[in-house]
N, C-alpha and C positions, 0 to 999 in steps of 0.2 A: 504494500500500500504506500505510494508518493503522495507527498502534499500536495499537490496540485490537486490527484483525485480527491484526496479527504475532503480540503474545501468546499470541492464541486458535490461531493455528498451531502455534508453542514450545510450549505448555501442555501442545497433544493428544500433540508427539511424544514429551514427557517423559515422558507418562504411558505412552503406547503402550512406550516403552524399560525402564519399569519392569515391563510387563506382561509383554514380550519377556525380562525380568532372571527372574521368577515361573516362567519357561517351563524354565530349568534344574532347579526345586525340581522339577517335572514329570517330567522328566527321572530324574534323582536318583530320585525315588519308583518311578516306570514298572520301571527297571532292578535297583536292589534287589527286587522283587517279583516279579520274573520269575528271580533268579539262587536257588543254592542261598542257606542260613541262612549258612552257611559262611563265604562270601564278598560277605556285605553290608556290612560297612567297607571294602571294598577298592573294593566299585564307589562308594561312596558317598566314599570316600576322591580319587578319580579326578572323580568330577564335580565335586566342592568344587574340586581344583587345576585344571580344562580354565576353569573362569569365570576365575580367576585369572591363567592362563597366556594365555589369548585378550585379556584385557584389555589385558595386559601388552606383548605381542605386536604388537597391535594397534596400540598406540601406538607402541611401537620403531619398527615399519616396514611393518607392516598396510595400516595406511592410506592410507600418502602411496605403495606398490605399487597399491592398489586405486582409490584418484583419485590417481591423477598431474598430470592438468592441463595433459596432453598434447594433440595435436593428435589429432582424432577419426581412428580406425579402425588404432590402432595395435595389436602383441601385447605389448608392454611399455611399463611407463614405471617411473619412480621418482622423487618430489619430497624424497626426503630423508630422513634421520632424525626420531622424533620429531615434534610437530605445530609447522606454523608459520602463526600467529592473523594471518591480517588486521587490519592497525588500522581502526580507528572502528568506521564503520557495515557497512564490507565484512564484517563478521565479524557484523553482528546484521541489519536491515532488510533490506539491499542483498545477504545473503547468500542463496543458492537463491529467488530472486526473492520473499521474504518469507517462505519456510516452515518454516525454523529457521533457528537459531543455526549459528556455526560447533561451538562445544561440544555442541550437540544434535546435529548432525550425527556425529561423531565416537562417542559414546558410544551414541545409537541403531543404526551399526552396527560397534561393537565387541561390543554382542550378538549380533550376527547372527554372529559369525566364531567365537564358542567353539561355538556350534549344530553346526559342520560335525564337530569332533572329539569332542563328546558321542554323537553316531550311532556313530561308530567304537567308542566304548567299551564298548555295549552288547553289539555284535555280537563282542568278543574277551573279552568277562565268563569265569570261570571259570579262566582260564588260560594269560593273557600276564603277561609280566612287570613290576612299575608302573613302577620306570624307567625300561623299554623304551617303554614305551606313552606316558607323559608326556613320554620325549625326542621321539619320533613327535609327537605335540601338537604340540609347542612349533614344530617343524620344519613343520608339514602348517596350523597356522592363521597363521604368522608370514610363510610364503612361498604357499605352492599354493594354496592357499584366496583370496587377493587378484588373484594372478595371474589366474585365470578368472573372479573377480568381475570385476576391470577389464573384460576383453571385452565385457561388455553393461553393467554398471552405471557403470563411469570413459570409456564413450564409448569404447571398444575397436572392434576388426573384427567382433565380434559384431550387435555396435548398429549398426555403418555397415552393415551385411547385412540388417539388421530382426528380425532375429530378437528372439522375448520371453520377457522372463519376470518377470513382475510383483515376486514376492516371495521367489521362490528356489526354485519346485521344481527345478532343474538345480542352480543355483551354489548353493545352500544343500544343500539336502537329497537330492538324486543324487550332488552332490561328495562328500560324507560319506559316500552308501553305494558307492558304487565303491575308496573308501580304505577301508570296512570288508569290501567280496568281498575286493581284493586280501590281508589281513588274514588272515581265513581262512583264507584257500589257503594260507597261509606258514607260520601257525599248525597248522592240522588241528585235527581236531573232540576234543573232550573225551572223557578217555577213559572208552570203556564205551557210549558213545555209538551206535554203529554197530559192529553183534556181528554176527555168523554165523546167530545167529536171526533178524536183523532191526534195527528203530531199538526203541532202547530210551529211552522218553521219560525226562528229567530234567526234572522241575517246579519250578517255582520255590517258595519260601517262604511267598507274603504275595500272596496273588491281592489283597486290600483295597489294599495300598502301590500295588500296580501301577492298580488301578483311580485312585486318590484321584491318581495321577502322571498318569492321562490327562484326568481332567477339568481339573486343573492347565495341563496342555498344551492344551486346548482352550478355557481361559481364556486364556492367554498367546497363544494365533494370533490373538487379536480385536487384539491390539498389533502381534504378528509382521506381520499380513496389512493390518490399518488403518493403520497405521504406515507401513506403506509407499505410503500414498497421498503421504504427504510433507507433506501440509498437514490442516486439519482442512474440509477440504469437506464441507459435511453430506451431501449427497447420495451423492457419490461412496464416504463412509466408510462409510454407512447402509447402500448396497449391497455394500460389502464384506464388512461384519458380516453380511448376510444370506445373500451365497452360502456364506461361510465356513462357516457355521453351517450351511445345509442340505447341505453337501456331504458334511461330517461325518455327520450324520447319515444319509444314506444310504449311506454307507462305511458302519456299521454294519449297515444292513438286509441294503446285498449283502453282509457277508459272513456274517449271522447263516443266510442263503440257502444259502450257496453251501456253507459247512465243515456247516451239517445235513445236506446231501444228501450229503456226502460222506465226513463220518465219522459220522452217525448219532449224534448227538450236540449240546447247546446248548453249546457252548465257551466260556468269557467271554472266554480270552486270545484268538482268533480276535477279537471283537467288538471288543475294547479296540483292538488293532490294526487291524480295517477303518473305525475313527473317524478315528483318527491315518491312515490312508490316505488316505480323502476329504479331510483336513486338507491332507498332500502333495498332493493330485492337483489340487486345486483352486488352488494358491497360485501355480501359476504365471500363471493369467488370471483371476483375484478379480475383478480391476473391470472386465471385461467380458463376463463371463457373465447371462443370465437368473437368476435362480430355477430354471427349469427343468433348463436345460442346465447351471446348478452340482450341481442333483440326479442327472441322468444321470452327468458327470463322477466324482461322488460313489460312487454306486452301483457303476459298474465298476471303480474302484478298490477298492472293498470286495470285490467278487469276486475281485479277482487275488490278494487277499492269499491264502487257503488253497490255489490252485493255484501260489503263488510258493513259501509255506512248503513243501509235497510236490516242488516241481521240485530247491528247495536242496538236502531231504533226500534227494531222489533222487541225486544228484551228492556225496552227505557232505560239503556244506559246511555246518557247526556254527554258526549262530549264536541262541542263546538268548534271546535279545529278540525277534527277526524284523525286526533294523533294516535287513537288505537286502529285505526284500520291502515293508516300507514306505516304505522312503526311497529306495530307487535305482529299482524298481519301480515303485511311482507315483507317485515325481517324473519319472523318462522318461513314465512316461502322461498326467500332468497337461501337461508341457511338449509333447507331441503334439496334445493336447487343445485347445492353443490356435489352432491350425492347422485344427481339426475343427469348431471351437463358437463364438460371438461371432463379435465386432466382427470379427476379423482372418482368420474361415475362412475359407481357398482352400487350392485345391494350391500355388500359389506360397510361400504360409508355411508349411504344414505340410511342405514341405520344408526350407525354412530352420528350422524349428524339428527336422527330424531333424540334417541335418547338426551344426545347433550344438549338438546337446544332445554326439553321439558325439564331437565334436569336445575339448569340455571334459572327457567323461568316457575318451579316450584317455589325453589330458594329465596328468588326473588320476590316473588307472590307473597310468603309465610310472612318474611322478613318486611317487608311495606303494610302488610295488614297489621302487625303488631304495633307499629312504630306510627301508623296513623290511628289506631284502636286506642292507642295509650292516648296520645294525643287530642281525639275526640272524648275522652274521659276526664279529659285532667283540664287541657283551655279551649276546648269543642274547635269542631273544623268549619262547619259551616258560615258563614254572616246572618244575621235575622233575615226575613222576608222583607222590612221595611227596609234596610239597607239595602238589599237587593235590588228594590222595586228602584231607591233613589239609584243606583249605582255604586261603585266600589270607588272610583275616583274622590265621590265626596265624603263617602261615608266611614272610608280608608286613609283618604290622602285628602282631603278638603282640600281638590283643588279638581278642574274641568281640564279634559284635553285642548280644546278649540276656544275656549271662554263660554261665557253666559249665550250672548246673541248668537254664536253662530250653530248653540248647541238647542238653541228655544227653534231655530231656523232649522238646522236638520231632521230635529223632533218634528214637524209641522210637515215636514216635502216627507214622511212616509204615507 
């Protein structure tokens, strides 16, 4: 390994971490756009502290849970509080066999860890409570979230089984939405939501924020997804960028497809989320997909979205973004998908890849229902109905997204 290439390794991961940093602002937009006018400083208020709070976190004790530096195929480890740097070169050339820094390492995935409770926040938008929710954070990316990263990413029993997952459809993005179903359930759906007539749609505010948030986010997965090659291999990065990209896009078609046939209608929220699907579905075998088979993958993750979002609503579980049909939905499909498509299909891994995926998402399940259980026992989750009814901006944050007039004005043109 020469300096020349190390840098050119460090260079791509800083930059892929700053891309993966851009993927919150995504985020941030997606979910204001989708929520009421009402309550856009609250969710906007929330994503500003999860980057925060994950960083934070991360560092505390994140990390050295998540690589411990144990001995392969363990379910726990812990190296300690806080980071502890390698001297010399163990910490720069000699470290990840020349493909970052120890500092790169650290900070490219301390983005990865506030991603898992940005999903949560989407899907409890309108009517959790923000202390309740940020204490949850701080507790779900600080502990649970590293814990089942280790399994496959710190050399866990996951990785000793073979089980994969490239860039986090399971540990990233089904962690997140298994702590956001649980969420729901605990919560219940906003009221007015689900009447005696039937489902009574609540739209969001700003279909543009929510759009301008997914092109954002499909900026940000060329980092999330290339980044996780770990080095700057052009080849291997090349192909990454290109399944990524096409999987995306046919997450769009199938679900531009599948919600016309089925509510007779061009939806854009539908579309926006069958992108962000193909995104999930495909992250977990990026670099070993065709083109093709990233297209296929793509495509039926785009279709699952409008028969996920009808199964949710069929069952009145509320969530306003549709961050369990994108994230817990087709990240299990993506992480099946690897079993099914590339390098790795057979039945031998696509059963390892069912077990391990059910497996983290028990974990995860037990671990978020207790931590929000306790939580609703001790300072309740939900806000009253009268908060509700006024909003969470005033009733949270005594303050309006847009001010008084232009909020008495948007109130008026529905």
């Amino acid at each position: 390994m020469n300096d020349a290439l190390f840098t050119a390794n460090n260079t791509w991961m800083l930059v892929a971490t700053a891309m993966v940093f851009i993927m919150h602002l995504g985020f941030a937009s997606l979910e204001a756009g989708f929520v009421q006018s009402k309550n856009t400083v609250n969710i906007l208020f929330k994503n500003s502290m999860i980057i925060a709070i994950g960083l934070v976190t991360y560092y505390i004790a994140g990390f050295n849970l998540m690589y411990p530096g144990m001995n392969e195929g363990g379910f726990f480890g812990f190296a300690g509080f806080g980071l502890s740097v390698p001297e010399g070169a163990a910490a720069a050339i000699e470290y990840a066999d020349g493909g970052y820094t120890y500092w790169t390492d650290f900070i490219f995935q301390g983005m990865f860890a506030a991603t898992a409770a940005t999903i949560v926040s989407g899907a409890v938008a309108e009517r959790m409570k923000l202390n309740s929710f940020l204490l949850f954070a701080t507790i779900f990316v600080g502990i649970s979230y590293p814990i089942t990263g280790m399994w496959k990413w710190g050399a866990g029993w996951l990785d000793a089984a073979g089980f994969y997952d490239f860039a986090g459809s399971t540990l990233v993005h089904a962690v997140g939405g298994w702590a956001a179903l649980i969420a729901i359930v605990l919560l219940g759906p906003r009221n007015g939501k689900y009447t005696a007539n039937g489902i009574k749609p609540i739209p969001g505010h700003s279909m543009p924020f929510a759009a301008l948030g997914v092109f954002l986010l499909w900026f940000g997965w060329f980092g999330f997804n290339g980044g996780s090659v770990l080095s700057a291999d052009p080849m291997l990065v090349s192909l990454v960028f290109v399944t990524t990209s096409l999987s995306a896009a046919t997450g769009a078609i199938g679900a531009f497809i599948t919600s016309n046939i089925l509510f007779k209608t061009h939806d854009l929220s539908m579309v926006l989320n069958g992108i962000l699907g193909g995104l999930v579905g495909i992250t977990a075998g990026a670099d070993l997909m065709s083109p093709g088979e990233a297209m296929i993958i793509g495509f039926i993750a785009g279709v699952i979205i409008p028969f996920s979002v009808v199964f949710f609503d069929k069952l009145k579980l509320d969530d306003p973004v549709g961050a369990t049909s994108v994230h817990l939905m087709c990240g299990l499909w993506g992480t099946l998908a690897v079993g099914i498509f590339g390098e790795k299909a057979g039945i031998g891994q696509l059963w390892t890849q069912l077990y391990g995926t059910l497996a983290i998402g028990v974990f995860t399940s037990i671990f978020a229902f207790v931590v929000l259980f306790a939580i609703k026992k001790t300072m309740g989750l939900r806000v009253s109905a009268e908060a509700e009814e006024r909003g969470l901006d005033v009733s949270e944050h005594d303050m309006r997204a847009y001010g008084e007039q232009q909020e008495l004005e948007r109130i008026a043109s529905y």
